[in-house]
N, C-alpha and C positions, 0 to 999 in steps of 0.2 A: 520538807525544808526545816532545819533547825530551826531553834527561836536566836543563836549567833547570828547565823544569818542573816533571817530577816532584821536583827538590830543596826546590821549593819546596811539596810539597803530603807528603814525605815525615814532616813534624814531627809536624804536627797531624794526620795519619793515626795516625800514633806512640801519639800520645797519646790520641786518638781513642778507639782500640782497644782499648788499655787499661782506658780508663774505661768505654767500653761494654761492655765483657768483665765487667769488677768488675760496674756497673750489672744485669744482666740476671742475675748470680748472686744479687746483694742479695735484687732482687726476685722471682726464684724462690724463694727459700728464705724469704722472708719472705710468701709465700703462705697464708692461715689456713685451717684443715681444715674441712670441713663440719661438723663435731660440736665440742662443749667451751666452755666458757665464756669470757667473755673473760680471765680470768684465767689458764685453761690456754694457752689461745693467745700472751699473752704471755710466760709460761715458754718457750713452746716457739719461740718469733720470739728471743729471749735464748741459747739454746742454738744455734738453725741462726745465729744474727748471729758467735756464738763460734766457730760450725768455717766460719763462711765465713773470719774473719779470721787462722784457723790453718791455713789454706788460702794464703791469701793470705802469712803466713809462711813457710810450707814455699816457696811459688814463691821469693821475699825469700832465701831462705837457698840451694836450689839452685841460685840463678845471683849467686851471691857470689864472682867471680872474685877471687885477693888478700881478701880479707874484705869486698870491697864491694857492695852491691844494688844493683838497677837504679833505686831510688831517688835511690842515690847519683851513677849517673854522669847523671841525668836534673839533680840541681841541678848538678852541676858546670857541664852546657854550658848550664841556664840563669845559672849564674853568668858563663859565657864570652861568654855574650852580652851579659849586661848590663854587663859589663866591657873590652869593644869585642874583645875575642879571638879572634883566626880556627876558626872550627868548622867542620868541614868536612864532607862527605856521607858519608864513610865513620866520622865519629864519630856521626852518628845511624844511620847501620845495623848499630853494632854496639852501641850502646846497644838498637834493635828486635830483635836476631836471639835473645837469649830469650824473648821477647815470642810471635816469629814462629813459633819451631821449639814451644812451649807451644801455639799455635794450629794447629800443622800438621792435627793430628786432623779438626778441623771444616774445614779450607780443603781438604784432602784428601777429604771427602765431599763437599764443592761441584764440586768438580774432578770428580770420579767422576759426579756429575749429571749434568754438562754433557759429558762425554764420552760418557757413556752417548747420548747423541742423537744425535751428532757420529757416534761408530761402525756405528749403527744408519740412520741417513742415507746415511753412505758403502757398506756393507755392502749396503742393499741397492740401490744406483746401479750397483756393480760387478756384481752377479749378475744385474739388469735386460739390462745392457751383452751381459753373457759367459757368460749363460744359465748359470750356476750353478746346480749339484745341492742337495739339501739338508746332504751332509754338508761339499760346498765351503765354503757360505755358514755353517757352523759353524766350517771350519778359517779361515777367513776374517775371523767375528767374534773368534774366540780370540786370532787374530794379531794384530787392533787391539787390542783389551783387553790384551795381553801388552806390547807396544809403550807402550803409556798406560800405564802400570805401572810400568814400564822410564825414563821421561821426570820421572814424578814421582818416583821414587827419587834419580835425579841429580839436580834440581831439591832433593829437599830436603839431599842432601847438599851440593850446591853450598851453600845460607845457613845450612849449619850449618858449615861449614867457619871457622873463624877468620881465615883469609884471605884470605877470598873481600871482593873489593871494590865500593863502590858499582858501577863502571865494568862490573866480571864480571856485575852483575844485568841490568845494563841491555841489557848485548848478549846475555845469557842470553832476555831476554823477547821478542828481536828475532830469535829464532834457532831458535822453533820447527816442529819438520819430523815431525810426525804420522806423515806416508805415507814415512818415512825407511825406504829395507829391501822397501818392497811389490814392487818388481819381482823380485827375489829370490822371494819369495813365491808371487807369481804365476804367475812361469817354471814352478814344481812344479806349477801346479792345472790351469794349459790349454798346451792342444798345438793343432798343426797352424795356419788361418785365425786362431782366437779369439787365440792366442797371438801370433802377427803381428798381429793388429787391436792390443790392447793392445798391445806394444810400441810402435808406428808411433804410438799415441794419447799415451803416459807422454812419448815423445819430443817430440811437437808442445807437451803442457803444460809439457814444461821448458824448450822452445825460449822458448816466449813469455816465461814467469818472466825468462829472461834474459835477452832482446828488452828487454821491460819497466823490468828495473831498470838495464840498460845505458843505455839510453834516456835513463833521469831523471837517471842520475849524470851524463852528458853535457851535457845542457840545466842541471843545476845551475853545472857548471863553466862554460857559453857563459855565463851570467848574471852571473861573475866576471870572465873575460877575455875573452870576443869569441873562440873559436875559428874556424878559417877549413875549410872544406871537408875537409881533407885531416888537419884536426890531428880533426875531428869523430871521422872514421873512424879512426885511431888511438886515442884516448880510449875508443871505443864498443869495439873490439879489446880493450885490456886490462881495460874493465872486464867485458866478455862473459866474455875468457880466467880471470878471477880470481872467475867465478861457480862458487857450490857446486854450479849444475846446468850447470854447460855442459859440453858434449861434444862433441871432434873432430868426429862425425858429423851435429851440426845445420846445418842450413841456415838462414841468421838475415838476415834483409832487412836488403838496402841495403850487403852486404858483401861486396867481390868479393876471391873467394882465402882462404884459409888462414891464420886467428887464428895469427900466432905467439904464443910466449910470452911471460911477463913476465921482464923482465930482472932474474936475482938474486932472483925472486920475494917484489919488493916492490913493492906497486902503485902506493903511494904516488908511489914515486921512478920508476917508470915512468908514472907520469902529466903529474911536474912535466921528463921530461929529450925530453917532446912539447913543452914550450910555450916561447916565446919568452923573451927574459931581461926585457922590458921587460911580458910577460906573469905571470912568476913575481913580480917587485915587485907588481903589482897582486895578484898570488893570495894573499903573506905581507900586503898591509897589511889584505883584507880578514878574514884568517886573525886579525891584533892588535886589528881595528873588534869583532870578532862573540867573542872572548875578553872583551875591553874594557866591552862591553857587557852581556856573563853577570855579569860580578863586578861590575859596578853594579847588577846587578836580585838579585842573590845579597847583596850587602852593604846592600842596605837590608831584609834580614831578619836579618841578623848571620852570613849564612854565606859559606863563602869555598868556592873552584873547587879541585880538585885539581890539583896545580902541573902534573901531565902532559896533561890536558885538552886536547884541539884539538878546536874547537867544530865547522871544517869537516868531518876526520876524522870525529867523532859524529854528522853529519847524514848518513851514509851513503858519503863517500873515505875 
């Protein structure tokens, strides 16, 4: 999913949330007990209706940054709206981030679900694989669980941080690495053959990973300018070279010799000092078409692009 996209599905999530959050408290607590009359029962639907909304105060009052609710800054940017005002994506995520970190509790149990299979999955593919002991495949699940753990701590500190920006979530969501650390891991559990088998195996799946996305970022770029032969394999070099899994030691099709490095270890700028000058005009005007275009489909909902924004950059250069 784009980061337009999600800008434009961020509000009404927002809000959403909100309301179905409140909604589902209302109507739990206004639940009527199997005994009493209807009379007791509305006492007691008048009393849970008063600590829901002294609930809903206490939220209102601890995220009263300067003396203001989240009330408050929800009409401002509806006022910003309706008063043609630029609002931008980092003012709705920081309008949602006490919303989000008040929710952490429950999206942190979802998360724990859903990993709970995920490790349990992988756990036992590895010990299938590499004939694991029982107390391996203990040391094995503990490391995943520990790891998961580990992910969503950053993760919540990352949206609790006050300065964390739409742009840091986005590549935060694009960026996660599970099996981050496993070979390390592994190296301690097996020896000899098994140990070589895995190694040889981690290598071919990182190989591909970066085969893969080298690949895509190349044919995005050929769909821009027309690369020719020689610029392909250059492009495929730095985007391989500037992969979080690539390694001296892979062998990656179609590439003959020795990924040097990126110059100045910016890939950007080692990608645009490969193309032609009549190539880089075409690369900035499609760079201004695909900016140009975000902030029409973002200004007919009243929000506007962060000014640093490079829409190619966010599709993956």
């Amino acid at each position: 999913m784009s980061a337009t996209s999600v800008l434009k599905s961020l509000l009404p999530l927002a809000v959403g949330i909100g309301v179905g959050a409140l909604g589902v408290t209302l109507f739990r607590e206004s639940l009527p007990g199997a005994k009493g009359s209807p009379e007791e029962q509305v006492a007691e639907l008048e009393v849970k209706l008063k600590k829901a909304e002294n609930r809903l105060a206490a939220f209102e009052e601890n995220h009263r940054p300067n003396g203001r609710t989240v009330k408050d800054g929800l009409r401002d940017i509806v006022a910003d709206l309706r008063a043609g005002r630029p609002v931008t994506p980092d003012d709705l995520l920081q309008l949602t981030k006490p919303l989000m970190r008040d929710l952490d509790p429950l999206l942190a149990r979802m998360r724990v679900r859903e990993e709970k299979h995920r490790i349990e999955s992988k756990t036992g593919e590895l010990a299938r694989k590499y004939d694991l002991t029982g107390p391996q495949q203990e040391a094995l699940k503990g490391w995943f669980e520990q790891k998961a753990e580990e992910d969503a701590k950053a993760w919540t500190a990352m949206m609790g941080s006050e300065s964390t920006t739409f742009e840091d979530m986005i590549r935060a969501t694009h960026d996660v690495r599970p099996d981050e650390g496993l070979d390390a891991f592994m190296e301690s559990q097996l020896k000899g053959e098994k140990l070589t088998q895995f190694k040889t195996e981690r290598m071919t799946e990182r190989a591909e990973r970066v085969q893969q996305d080298a690949d895509r970022q190349v044919q995005r770029l050929d769909g821009i300018v027309k690369l020719d032969d020689q610029q392909r394999d250059q492009v495929f070099g730095i985007m391989a070279r500037n992969s979080r899994d690539y390694d001296p030691a892979m062998q990656l099709e179609g590439i003959g010799g020795q990924i040097g490095t990126t110059p100045n270890g910016d890939r950007q700028q080692a990608m645009l000092s490969v193309l032609r000058p009549e190539q880089r005009q075409a690369y900035e005007a499609e760079r201004v078409h695909r900016r140009q275009k975000a902030e029409e489909d973002l200004q007919a909902i009243g929000l506007s692009l962060p000014p640093d924004w490079d829409p190619i950059e966010d599709e993956g250069f």
